[in-house]
Every structure is written in structure tokens, then in C-alpha cells.
BALOBA-1460 file (C-alpha; in Angstrom, 3 decimals):
// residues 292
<rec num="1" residu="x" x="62.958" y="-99.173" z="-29.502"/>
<rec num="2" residu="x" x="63.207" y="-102.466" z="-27.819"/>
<rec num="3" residu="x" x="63.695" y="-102.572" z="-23.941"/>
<rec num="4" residu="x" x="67.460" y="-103.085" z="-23.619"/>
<rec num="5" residu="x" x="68.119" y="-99.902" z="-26.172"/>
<rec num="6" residu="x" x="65.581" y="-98.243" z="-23.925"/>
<rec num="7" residu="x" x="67.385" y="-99.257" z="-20.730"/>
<rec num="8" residu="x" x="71.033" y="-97.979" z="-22.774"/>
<rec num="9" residu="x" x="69.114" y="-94.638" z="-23.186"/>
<rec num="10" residu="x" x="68.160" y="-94.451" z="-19.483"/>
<rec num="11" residu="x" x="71.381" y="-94.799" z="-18.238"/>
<rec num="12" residu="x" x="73.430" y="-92.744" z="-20.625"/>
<rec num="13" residu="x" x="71.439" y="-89.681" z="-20.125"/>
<rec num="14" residu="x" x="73.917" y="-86.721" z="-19.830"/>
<rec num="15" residu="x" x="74.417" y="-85.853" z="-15.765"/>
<rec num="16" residu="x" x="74.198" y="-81.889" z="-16.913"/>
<rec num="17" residu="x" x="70.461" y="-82.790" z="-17.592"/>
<rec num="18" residu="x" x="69.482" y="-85.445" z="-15.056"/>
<rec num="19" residu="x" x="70.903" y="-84.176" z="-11.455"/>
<rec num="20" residu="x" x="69.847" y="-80.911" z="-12.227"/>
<rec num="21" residu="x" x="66.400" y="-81.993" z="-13.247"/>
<rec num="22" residu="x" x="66.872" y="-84.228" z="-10.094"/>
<rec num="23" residu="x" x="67.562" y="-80.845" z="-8.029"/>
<rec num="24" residu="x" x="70.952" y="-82.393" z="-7.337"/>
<rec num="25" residu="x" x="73.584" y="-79.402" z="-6.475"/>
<rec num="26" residu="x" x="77.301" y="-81.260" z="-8.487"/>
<rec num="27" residu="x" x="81.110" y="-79.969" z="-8.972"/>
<rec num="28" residu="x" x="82.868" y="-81.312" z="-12.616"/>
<rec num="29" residu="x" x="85.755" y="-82.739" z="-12.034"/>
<rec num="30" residu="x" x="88.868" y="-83.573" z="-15.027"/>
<rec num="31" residu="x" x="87.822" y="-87.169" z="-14.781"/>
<rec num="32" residu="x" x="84.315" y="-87.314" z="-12.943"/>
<rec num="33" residu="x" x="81.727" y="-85.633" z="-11.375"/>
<rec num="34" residu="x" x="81.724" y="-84.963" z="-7.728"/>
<rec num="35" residu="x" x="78.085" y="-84.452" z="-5.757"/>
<rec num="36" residu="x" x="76.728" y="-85.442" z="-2.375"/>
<rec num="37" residu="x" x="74.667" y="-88.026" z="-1.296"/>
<rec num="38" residu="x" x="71.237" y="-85.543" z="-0.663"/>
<rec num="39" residu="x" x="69.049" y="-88.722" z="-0.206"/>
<rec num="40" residu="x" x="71.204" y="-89.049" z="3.344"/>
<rec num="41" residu="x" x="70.987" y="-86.051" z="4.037"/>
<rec num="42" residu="x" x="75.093" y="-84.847" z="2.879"/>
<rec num="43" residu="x" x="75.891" y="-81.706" z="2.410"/>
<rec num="44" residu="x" x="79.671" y="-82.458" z="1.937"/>
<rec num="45" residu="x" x="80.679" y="-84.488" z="-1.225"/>
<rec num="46" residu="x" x="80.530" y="-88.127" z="-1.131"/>
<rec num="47" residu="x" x="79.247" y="-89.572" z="-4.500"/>
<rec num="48" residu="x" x="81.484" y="-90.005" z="-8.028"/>
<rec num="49" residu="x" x="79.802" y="-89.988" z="-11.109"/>
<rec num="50" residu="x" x="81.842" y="-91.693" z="-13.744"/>
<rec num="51" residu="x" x="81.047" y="-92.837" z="-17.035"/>
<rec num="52" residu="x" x="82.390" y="-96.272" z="-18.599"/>
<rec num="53" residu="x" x="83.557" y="-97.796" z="-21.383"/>
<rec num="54" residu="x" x="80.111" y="-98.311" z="-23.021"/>
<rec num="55" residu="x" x="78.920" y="-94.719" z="-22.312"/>
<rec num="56" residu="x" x="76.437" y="-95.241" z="-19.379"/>
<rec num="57" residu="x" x="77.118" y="-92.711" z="-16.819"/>
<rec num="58" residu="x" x="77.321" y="-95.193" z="-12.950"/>
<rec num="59" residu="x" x="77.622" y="-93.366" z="-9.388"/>
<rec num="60" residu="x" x="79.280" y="-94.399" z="-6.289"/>
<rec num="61" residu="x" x="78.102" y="-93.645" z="-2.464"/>
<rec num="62" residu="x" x="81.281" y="-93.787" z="-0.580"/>
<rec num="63" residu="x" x="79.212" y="-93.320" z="2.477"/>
<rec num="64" residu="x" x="76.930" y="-96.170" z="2.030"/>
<rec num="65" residu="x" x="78.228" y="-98.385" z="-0.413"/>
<rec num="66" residu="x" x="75.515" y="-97.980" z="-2.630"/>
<rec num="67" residu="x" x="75.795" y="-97.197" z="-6.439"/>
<rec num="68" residu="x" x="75.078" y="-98.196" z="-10.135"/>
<rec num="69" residu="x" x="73.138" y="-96.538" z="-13.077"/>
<rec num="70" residu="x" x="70.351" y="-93.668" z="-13.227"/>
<rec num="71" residu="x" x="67.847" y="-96.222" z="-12.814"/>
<rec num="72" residu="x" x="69.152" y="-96.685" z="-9.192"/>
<rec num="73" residu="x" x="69.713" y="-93.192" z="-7.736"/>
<rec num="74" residu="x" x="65.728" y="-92.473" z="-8.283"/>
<rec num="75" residu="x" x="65.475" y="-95.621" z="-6.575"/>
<rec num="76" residu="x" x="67.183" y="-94.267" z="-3.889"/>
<rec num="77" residu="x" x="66.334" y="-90.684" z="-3.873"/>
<rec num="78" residu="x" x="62.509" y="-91.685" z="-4.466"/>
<rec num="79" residu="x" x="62.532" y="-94.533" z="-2.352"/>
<rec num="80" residu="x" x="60.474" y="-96.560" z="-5.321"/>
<rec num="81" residu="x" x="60.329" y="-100.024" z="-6.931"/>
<rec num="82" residu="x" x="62.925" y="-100.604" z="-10.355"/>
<rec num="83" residu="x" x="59.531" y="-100.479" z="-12.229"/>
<rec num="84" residu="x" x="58.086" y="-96.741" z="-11.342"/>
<rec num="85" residu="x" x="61.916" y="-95.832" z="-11.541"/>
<rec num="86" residu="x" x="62.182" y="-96.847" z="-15.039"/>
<rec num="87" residu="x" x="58.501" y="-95.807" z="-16.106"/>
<rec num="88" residu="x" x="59.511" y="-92.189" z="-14.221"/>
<rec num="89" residu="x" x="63.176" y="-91.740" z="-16.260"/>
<rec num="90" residu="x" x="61.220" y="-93.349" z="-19.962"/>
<rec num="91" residu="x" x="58.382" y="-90.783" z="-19.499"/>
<rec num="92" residu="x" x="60.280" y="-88.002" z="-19.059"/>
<rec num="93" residu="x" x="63.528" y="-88.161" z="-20.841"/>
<rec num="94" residu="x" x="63.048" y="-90.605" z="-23.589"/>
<rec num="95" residu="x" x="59.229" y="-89.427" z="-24.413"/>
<rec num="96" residu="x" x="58.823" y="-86.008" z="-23.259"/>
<rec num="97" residu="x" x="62.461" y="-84.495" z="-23.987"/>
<rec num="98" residu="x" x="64.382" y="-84.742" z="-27.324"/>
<rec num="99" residu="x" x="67.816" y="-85.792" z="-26.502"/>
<rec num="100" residu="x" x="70.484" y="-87.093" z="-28.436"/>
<rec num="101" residu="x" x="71.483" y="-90.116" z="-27.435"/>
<rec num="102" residu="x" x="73.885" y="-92.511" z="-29.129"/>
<rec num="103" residu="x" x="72.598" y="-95.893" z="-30.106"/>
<rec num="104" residu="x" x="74.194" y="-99.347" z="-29.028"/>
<rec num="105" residu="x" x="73.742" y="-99.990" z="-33.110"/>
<rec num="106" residu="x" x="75.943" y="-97.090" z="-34.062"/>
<rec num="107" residu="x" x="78.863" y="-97.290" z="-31.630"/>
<rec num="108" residu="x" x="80.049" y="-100.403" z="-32.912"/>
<rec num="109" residu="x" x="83.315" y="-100.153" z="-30.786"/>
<rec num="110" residu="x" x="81.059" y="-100.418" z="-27.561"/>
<rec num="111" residu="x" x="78.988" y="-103.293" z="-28.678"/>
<rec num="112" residu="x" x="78.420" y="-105.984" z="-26.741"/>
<rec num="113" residu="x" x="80.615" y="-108.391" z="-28.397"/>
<rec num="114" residu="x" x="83.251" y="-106.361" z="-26.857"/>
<rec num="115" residu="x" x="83.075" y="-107.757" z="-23.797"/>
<rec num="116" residu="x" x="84.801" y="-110.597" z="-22.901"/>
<rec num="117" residu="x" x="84.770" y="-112.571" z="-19.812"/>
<rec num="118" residu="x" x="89.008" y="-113.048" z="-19.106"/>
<rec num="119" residu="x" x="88.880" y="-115.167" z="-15.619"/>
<rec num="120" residu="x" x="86.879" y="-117.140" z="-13.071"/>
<rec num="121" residu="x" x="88.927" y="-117.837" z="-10.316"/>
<rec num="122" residu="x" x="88.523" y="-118.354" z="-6.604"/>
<rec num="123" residu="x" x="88.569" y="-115.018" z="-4.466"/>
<rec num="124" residu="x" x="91.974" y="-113.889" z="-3.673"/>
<rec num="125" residu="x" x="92.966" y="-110.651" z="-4.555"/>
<rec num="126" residu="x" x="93.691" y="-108.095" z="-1.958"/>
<rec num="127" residu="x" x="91.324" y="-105.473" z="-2.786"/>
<rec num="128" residu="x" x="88.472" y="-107.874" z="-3.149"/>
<rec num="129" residu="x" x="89.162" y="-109.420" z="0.747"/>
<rec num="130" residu="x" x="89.317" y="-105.978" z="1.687"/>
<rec num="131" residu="x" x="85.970" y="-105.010" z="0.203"/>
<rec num="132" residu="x" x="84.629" y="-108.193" z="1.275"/>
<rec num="133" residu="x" x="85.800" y="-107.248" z="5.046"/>
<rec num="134" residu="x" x="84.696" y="-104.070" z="4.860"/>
<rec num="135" residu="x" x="81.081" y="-105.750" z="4.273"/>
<rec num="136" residu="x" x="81.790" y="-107.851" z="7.312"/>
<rec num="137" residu="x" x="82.029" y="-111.043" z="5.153"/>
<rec num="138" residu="x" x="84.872" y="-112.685" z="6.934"/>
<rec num="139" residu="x" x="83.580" y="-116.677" z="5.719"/>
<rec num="140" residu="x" x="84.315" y="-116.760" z="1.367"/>
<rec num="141" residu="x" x="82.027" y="-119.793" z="0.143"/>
<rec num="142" residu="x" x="82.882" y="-121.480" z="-2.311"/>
<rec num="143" residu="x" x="80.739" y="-120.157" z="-4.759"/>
<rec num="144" residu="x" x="81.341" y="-116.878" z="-4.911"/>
<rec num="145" residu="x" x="83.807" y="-116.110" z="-7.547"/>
<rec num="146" residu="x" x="86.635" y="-113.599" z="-9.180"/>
<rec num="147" residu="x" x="85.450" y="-112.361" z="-12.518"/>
<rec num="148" residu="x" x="87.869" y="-110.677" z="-14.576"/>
<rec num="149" residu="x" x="86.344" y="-108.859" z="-17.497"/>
<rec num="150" residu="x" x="87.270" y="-106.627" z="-20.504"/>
<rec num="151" residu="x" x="85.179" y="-103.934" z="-22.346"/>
<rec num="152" residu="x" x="86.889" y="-102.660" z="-25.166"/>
<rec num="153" residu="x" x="90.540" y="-101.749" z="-23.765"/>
<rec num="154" residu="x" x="89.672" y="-101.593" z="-20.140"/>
<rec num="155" residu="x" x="90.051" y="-104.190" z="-18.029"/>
<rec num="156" residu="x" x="87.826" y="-104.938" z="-14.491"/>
<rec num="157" residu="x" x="87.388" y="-107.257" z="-11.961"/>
<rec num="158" residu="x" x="84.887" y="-107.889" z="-8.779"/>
<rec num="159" residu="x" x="83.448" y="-110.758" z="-6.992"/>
<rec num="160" residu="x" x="80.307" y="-112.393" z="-8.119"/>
<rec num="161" residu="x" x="78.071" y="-115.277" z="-9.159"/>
<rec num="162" residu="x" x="77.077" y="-116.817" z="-12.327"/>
<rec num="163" residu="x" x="73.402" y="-116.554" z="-12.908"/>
<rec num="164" residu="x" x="70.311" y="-118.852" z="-14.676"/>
<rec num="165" residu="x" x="70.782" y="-116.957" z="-17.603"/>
<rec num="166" residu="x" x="74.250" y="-117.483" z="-18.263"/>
<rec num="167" residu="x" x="75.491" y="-113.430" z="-17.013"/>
<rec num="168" residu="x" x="77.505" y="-112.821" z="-14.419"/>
<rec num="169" residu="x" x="76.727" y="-110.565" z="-11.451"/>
<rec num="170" residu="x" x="79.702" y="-108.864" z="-10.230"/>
<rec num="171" residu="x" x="80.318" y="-106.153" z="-7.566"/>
<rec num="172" residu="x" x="83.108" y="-104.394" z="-6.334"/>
<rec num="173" residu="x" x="83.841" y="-100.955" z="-5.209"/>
<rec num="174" residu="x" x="82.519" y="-99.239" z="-8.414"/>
<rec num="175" residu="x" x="79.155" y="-100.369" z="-8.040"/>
<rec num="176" residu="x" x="76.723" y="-103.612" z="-9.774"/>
<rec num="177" residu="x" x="78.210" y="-105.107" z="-12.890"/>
<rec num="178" residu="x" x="75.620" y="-107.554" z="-15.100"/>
<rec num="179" residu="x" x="77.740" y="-109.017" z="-17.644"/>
<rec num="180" residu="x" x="76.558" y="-111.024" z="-21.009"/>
<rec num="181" residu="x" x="79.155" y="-111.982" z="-23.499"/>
<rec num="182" residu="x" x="76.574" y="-112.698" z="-25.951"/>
<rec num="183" residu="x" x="73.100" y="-111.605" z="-26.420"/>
<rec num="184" residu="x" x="71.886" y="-115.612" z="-25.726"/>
<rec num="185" residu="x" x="72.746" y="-114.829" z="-21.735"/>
<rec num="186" residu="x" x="70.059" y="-113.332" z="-20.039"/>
<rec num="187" residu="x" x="70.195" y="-111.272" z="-16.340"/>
<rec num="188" residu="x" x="68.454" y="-114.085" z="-13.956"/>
<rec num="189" residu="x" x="68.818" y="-115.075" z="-10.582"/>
<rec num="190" residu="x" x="70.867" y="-117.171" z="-9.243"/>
<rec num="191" residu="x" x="70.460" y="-120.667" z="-7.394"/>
<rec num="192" residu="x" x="72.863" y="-122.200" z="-4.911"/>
<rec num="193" residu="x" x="71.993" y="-126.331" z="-4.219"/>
<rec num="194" residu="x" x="72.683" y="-128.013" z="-1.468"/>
<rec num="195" residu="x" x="70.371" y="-130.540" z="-1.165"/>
<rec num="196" residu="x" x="68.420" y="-128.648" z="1.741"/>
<rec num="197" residu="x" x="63.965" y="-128.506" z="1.404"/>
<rec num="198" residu="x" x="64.919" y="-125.157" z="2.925"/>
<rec num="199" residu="x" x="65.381" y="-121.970" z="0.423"/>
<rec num="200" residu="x" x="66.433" y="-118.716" z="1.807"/>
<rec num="201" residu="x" x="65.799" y="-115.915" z="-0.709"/>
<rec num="202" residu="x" x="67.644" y="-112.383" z="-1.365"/>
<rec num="203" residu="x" x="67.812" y="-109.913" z="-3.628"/>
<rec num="204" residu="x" x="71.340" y="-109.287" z="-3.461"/>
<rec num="205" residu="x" x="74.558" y="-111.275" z="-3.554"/>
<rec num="206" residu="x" x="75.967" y="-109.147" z="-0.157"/>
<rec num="207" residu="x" x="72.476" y="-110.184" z="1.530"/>
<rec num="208" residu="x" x="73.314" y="-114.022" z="0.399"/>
<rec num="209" residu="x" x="77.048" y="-113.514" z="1.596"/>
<rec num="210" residu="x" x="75.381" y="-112.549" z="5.045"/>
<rec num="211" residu="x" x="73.721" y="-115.197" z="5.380"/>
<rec num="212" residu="x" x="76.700" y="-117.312" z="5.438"/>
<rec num="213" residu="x" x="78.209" y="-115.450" z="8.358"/>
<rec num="214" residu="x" x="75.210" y="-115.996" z="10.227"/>
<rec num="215" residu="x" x="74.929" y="-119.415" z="10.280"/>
<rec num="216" residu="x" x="71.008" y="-119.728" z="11.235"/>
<rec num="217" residu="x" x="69.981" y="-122.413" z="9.442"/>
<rec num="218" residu="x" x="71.623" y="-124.829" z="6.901"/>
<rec num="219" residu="x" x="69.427" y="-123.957" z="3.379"/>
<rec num="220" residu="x" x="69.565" y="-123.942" z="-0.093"/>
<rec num="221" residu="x" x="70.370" y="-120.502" z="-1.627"/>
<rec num="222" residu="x" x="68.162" y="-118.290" z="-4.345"/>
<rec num="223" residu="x" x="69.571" y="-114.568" z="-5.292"/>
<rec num="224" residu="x" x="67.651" y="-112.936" z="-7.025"/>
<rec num="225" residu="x" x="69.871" y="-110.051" z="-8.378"/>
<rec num="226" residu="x" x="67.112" y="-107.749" z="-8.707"/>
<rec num="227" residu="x" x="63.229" y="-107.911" z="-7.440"/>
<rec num="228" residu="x" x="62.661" y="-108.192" z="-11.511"/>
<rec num="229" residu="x" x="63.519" y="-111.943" z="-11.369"/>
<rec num="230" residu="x" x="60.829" y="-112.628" z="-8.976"/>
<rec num="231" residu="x" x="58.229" y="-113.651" z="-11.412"/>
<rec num="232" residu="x" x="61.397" y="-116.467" z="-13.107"/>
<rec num="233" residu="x" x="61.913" y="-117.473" z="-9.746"/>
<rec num="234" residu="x" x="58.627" y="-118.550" z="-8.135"/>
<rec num="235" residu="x" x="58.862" y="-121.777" z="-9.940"/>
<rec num="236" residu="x" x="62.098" y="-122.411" z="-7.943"/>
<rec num="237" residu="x" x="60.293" y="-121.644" z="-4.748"/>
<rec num="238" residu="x" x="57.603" y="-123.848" z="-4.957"/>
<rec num="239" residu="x" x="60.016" y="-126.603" z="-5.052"/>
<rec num="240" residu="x" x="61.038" y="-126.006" z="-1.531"/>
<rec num="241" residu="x" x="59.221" y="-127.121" z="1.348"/>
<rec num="242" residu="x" x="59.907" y="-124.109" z="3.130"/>
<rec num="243" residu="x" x="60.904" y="-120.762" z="1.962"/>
<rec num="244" residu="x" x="63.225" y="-117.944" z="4.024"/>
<rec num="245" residu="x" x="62.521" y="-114.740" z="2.583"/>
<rec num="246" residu="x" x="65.506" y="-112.166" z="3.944"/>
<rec num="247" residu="x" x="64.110" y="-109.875" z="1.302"/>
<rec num="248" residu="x" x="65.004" y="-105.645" z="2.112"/>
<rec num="249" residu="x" x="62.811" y="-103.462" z="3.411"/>
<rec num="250" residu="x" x="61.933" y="-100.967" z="0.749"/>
<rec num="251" residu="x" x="58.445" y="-100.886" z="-1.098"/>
<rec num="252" residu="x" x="60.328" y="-103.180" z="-4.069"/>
<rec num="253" residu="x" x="61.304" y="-105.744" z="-1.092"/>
<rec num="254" residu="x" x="57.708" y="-105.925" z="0.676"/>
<rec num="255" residu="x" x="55.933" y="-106.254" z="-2.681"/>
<rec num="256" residu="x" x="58.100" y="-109.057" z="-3.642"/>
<rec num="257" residu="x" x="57.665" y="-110.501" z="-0.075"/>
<rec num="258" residu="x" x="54.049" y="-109.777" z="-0.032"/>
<rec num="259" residu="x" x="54.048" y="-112.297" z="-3.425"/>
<rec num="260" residu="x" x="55.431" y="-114.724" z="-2.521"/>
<rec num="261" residu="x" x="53.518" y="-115.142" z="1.019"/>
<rec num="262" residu="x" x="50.806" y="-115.157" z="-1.072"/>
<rec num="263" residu="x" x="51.434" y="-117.887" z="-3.695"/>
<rec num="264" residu="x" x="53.256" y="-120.075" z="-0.671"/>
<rec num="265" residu="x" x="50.972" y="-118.996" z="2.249"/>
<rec num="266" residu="x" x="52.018" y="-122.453" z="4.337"/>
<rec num="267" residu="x" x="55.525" y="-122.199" z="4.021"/>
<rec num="268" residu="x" x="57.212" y="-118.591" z="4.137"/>
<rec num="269" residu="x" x="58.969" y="-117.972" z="6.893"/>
<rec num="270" residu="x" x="60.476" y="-113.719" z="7.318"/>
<rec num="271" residu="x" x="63.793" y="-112.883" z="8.178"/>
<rec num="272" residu="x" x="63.528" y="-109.745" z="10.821"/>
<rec num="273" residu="x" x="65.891" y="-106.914" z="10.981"/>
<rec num="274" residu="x" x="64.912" y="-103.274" z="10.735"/>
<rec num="275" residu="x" x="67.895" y="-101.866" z="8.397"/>
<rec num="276" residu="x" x="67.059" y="-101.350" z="4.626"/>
<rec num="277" residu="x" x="68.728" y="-104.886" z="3.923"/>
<rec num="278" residu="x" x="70.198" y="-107.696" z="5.463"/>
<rec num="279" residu="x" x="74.218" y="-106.704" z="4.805"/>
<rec num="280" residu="x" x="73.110" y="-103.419" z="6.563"/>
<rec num="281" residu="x" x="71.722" y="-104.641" z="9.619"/>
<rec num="282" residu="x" x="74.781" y="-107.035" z="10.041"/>
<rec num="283" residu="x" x="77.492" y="-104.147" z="9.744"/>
<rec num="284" residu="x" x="75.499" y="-102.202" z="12.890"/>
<rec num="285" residu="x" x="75.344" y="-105.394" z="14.835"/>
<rec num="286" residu="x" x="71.368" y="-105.474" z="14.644"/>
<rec num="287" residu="x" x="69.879" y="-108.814" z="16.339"/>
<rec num="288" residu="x" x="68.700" y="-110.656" z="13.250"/>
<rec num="289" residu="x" x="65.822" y="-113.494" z="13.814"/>
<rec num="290" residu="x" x="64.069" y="-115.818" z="11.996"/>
<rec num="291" residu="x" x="59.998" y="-114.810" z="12.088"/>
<rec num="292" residu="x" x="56.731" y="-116.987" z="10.963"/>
């Protein structure tokens, strides 16, 4: 089994099995499943479980924001790295346990030459300013875009950035989106020029966004779209003269800081806050400062 048809496993592992192997208390709905968000502390219903078009089940934290695939709630209910989360979920479901899971080779109606990329435009519909303002992101640079996509019949859209690799990575209200029209594009980070020997560094396009309100320094932008494009990165980094790491503050985020401070002792500079990210600590008004 090769990694992607491992990760396709992960995330399409039935939600009767997972949450209650998670210890998860849910309520099926006709079109979704309905649960609370346990890991902050809800006892009333918050979070919709949904499955899409290519049968991965994705959840949705109305209270936070926060969302995507299985891989992400241990994340969050855990409070580990992407790594552990998807050594935890492989040991246990696709080693120890003998589901039935349908392969990506054998559903040839959800394969990914199904989806197709349908427009790149600037940002401008009303549901994506709304989410945006709802973030507190107020200033819309111009490189943040609005993807239209299709899988099979259904049609999405969100607001995103093109990566390295050629995919697109697209939120909106749903939850993360990586998107790959063909199996030549590859998930990577993304890198914003503007000419600047300053780099600041996120993992996430909301954190980047953020930035931009902010307004501390003029720099070059790098985000990463997950801590697992560190290791493509640091060649990017050690371009820069110095480096602004606004990098969140969960054990993923301080191992990935801890990294790079080490292969670029002379020129890392920390971006302080005390939220779990930098979009967080913006929406309650925290005093954000730049930190040697």
C-alpha cells in the first residue's frame, strides 16, 4: 500500500468505528453526523461530520473554526504532531483491525482525474468576504485567490493559494481542501516574493492572511500548509537573511520552530502571542510582538 492509498484509508474509516473507539458520544443525522466538540470541553453539539464526494469522512468545529479529515481530530483531541497522528490511526485501524475499505483503484468514478479545477479568480463572492471577516481579515492581497473546483458532479469553491507543487490549498467554511488535478502536482508550501531578505513563515494560509492585517514588517511570505513541508522548505529559508517564524504553538509548531532555530541559529527571529496560532490570537485582540 503506498502512502497516499494509506492516507485514503485513514480518512475514510467509517465514524461508527472511529468516534466510538475515540470515546466520542455522536447523534446520526439524514445527511450527517452531529457530535460535540469534547476536546473544548462541549457538551452541547457543535461539530458535523460529513462525508464527500470521494468517500473521506471531514468534520467541522462551528465553535472554533477548526476541521478536516480523521488525521486532524486526533490532532486535536491528542494535542500531537501530523506524524504520531498518522502512525496512531495506521497502527490501529489499518494494521491491527480488518476493515473494509474501498480502494481509490476500484472506485473509478472518484478517481482523481475527476477533479477538475473550474476557476481562479480574484476574491469576491459574498460568502467568502464573510468568512474572510469573520477571521478578521478585512485587507484581501492580491494573492490570495477564488478556486472553483468540481469532484465528480459536485461543485465547490473557497479561497486559497497555489502551492510549489502545483495543488491548490483552499479553505472555506467546510474545512482544508488540497487539490491535485493530476498525480504530477504535489501538496507543498507555498512562497510569496516580494523582493524583501526578510521571510516570515506559517503554517497556515489564515496565519499568512494575519500577517497582512498586522502590518509589522514588510517581508517576503513562506506557508507552509502543513508542518510536513518543513523539511522542502528549509532550502527556501536559508536564502533569507532573516527568518520570522509566526509558527503555532502546539508540539508540531515548536518542533518545527525548534528546527529551524537550529539550522539558522543567527537569523530567526519568533513571533510572540500565547493563542494556539496566530489567526487566534488576532480574533481575541492579543498584543502580538516580534521576539529575538
Amino acid at each position: 500500500m503506498d502512502r497516499q492509498q494509506e492516507l485514503y484509508r485513514i480518512k475514510t474509516i467509517p465514524p461508527e468505528v472511529i468516534l466510538k473507539d475515540l470515546n466520542i458520544p455522536f447523534t446520526k443525522r439524514p445527511s450527517y453526523i452531529e457530535t460535540s466538540a469534547v476536546w473544548r470541553g462541549e457538551k452541547r453539539p457543535s461539530v458535523s461530520i460529513q462525508q464527500n464526494d470521494l468517500g473521506e469522512w471531514l468534520w467541522h468545529d462551528f465553535g472554533s473554526g477548526s476541521g478536516g479529515s480523521w488525521i486532524d481530530l486526533v490532532m486535536v483531541l491528542y494535542g500531537w504532531d501530523y506524524v504520531t497522528a498518522v502512525k496512531f490511526l495506521r497502527e490501529k485501524y489499518l494494521e491491527d483491525l480488518d476493515l473494509s475499505f474501498p480502494s481509490m483503484d476500484h472506485r473509478s468514478s472518484y478517481r482523481l482525474s475527476t477533479v477538475k479545477i473550474l476557476e481562479v479568480k480574484e476574491v469576491s463572492h459574498p460568502a467568502l468576504l464573510k468568512y474572510l471577516k469573520e477571521r478578521k481579515i478585512e485587507k484581501i492581497p492580491d494573492w490570495l485567490k477564488e478556486v472553483h473546483w468540481q469532484v465528480g458532479e459536485r461543485k465547490f469553491f473557497g479561497v486559497g493559494v497555489q502551492t510549489e507543487g502545483g495543488s491548490w490549498s483552499v479553505r472555506n467554511k467546510l474545512g482544508k481542501w488540497t487539490i491535485r488535478e493530476s498525480r504530477k502536482q504535489k501538496h507543498s508550501y507555498t512562497l510569496i516574493e516580494k523582493g524583501s531578505p526578510y521571510l516570515a513563515v506559517f503554517e497556515g494560509l489564515f496565519d499568512a492572511l494575519t500577517w497582512m492585517q498586522l502590518q509589522l514588517r514588510e517581508a517576503d511570505l513562506l506557508v507552509l500548509n502543513s508542518t510536513v513541508n518543513l523539511e522542502k522548505a528549509l532550502k527556501v529559508l536559508e536564502r533569507y537573511e532573516v527568518v520570522i517564524l509566526a509558527l503555532d504553538n502546539d508540539e508540531a509548531g515548536i518542533s518545527a520552530r525548534r528546527k529551524v532555530e537550529m539550522q539558522l541559529p543567527d537569523r530567526t527571529i519568533n513571533l510572540s502571542f500565547s493563542a494556539k496560532d496566530l489567526n487566534e490570537a488576532f480574533c481575541k485582540g492579543e498584543r502580538i510582538t516580534l521576539k529575538r
